[in-house]
N, C-alpha and C positions, 0 to 999 in steps of 0.2 A: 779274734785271737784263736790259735788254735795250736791243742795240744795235741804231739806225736811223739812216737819215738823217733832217736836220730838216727840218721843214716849216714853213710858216706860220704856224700855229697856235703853233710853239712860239718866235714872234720873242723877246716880254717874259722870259721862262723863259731863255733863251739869252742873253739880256743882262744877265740878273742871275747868272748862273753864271761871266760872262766876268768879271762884278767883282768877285764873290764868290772866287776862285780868284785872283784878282789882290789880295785885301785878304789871303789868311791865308797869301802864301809869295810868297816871294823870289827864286822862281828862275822866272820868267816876265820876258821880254824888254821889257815896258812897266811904268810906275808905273801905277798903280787908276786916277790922272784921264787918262792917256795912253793908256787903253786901250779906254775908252769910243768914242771917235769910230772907232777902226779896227773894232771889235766891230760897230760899226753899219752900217760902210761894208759889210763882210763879209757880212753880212746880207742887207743888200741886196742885192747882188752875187748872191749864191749864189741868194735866191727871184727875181730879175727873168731868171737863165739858167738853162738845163737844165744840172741836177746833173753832165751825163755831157759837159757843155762842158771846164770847166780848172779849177772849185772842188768838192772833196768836201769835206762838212763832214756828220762822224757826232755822235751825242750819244749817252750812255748816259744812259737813266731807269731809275729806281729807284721803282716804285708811280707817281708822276703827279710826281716831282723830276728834273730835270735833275739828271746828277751827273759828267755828263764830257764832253770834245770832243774830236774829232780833227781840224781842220783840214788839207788835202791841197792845195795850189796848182800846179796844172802849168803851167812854163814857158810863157810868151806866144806865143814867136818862132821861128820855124822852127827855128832851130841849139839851141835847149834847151828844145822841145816835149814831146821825154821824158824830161826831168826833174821829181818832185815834192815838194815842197817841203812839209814839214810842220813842226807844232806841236799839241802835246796837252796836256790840261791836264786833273785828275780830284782832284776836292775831297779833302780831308787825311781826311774820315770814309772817304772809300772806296777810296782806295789801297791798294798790296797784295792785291789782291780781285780781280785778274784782270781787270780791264776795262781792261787798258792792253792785254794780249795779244790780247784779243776784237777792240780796234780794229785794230793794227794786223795781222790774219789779215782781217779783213771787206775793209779799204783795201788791200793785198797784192791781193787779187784783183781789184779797181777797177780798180787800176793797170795789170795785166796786159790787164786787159780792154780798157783805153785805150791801150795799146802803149807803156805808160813801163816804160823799163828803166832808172833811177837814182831813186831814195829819198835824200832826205838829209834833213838838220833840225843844228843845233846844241844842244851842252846845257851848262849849266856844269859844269866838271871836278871840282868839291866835292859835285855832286846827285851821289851814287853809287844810289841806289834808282833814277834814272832811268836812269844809264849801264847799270845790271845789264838793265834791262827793255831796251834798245835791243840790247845784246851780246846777250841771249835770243833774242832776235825775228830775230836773224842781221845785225846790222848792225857796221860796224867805224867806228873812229877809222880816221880820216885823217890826221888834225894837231891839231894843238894852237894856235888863237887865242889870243894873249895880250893881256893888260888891256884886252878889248873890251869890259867893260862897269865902272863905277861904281855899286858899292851897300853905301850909309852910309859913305862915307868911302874903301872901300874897292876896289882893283882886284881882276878878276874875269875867268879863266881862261875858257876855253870850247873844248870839243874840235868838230870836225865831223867828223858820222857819215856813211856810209851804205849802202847796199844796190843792190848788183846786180841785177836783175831777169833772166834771159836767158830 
């Protein structure tokens, strides 16, 4: 397994991974057709500025497969420039497999390296495989979002995490 950032080369691979990950689980923040045009914008985004601007965006391949991402967004604006804002997402065949931890130890060091001292991301409060990997990784709940999100009928909890940096 191996963790890099992306490149250009790997735009089509990255955007089939985005919907791929968004077709076989529930617990990503967009529906599979709502996901596409951001997946794209990102994309974009990320190959038109230097990686070391305000977007990290890792992949983990597996032999010549995309099989995970770590998106990193650093605040815009002066007053939450060191804040980053993340979202991971790692195919149901290869969770559990340690390339959640690989990311965020590779992104940990980015970050520090960029002078962001807060980490955060939200997750929903029923994904406990993904709260365990974030509590791992040294992150804490902060609160508890209620019914912020709608899925199949039903409302959906959401805690926000995050990590000190000093």
């Amino acid at each position: 397994m191996k963790i890099r950032m992306l490149c250009e080369r790997d735009a089509e691979a990255f955007l089939h991974l985005r919907k791929q990950i968004n077709e076989e689980t529930s617990f990503m923040l967009r529906e599979p057709d709502e996901n596409a045009t951001l997946a794209k914008q990102q994309l974009e985004q990320f190959l038109c500025h230097s990686p070391q601007d305000h977007l990290l965006l890792l992949v983990a391949e597996h032999g010549e497969q995309l099989v995970g991402f770590l998106i990193g967004e650093r605040g815009e604006r002066q007053r939450n420039r060191h804040r980053l804002g993340l979202v991971i997402g790692i195919l149901q065949a290869f969770t559990g497999q340690g390339i959640g931890t690989q990311f965020f130890m590779i992104m940990e060091d980015w970050a520090r390296q960029q002078g962001i001292r807060r980490l955060e991301l939200t997750v929903m409060t029923h994904n406990q495989a993904a709260v365990a990997l974030y509590q791992k990784c040294g992150f804490e709940i902060e609160g508890t979002m209620r019914r912020t999100m709608l899925i199949d009928g039903d409302y959906i909890d959401e805690y926000m995490m995050a990590k000190l940096l000093y």
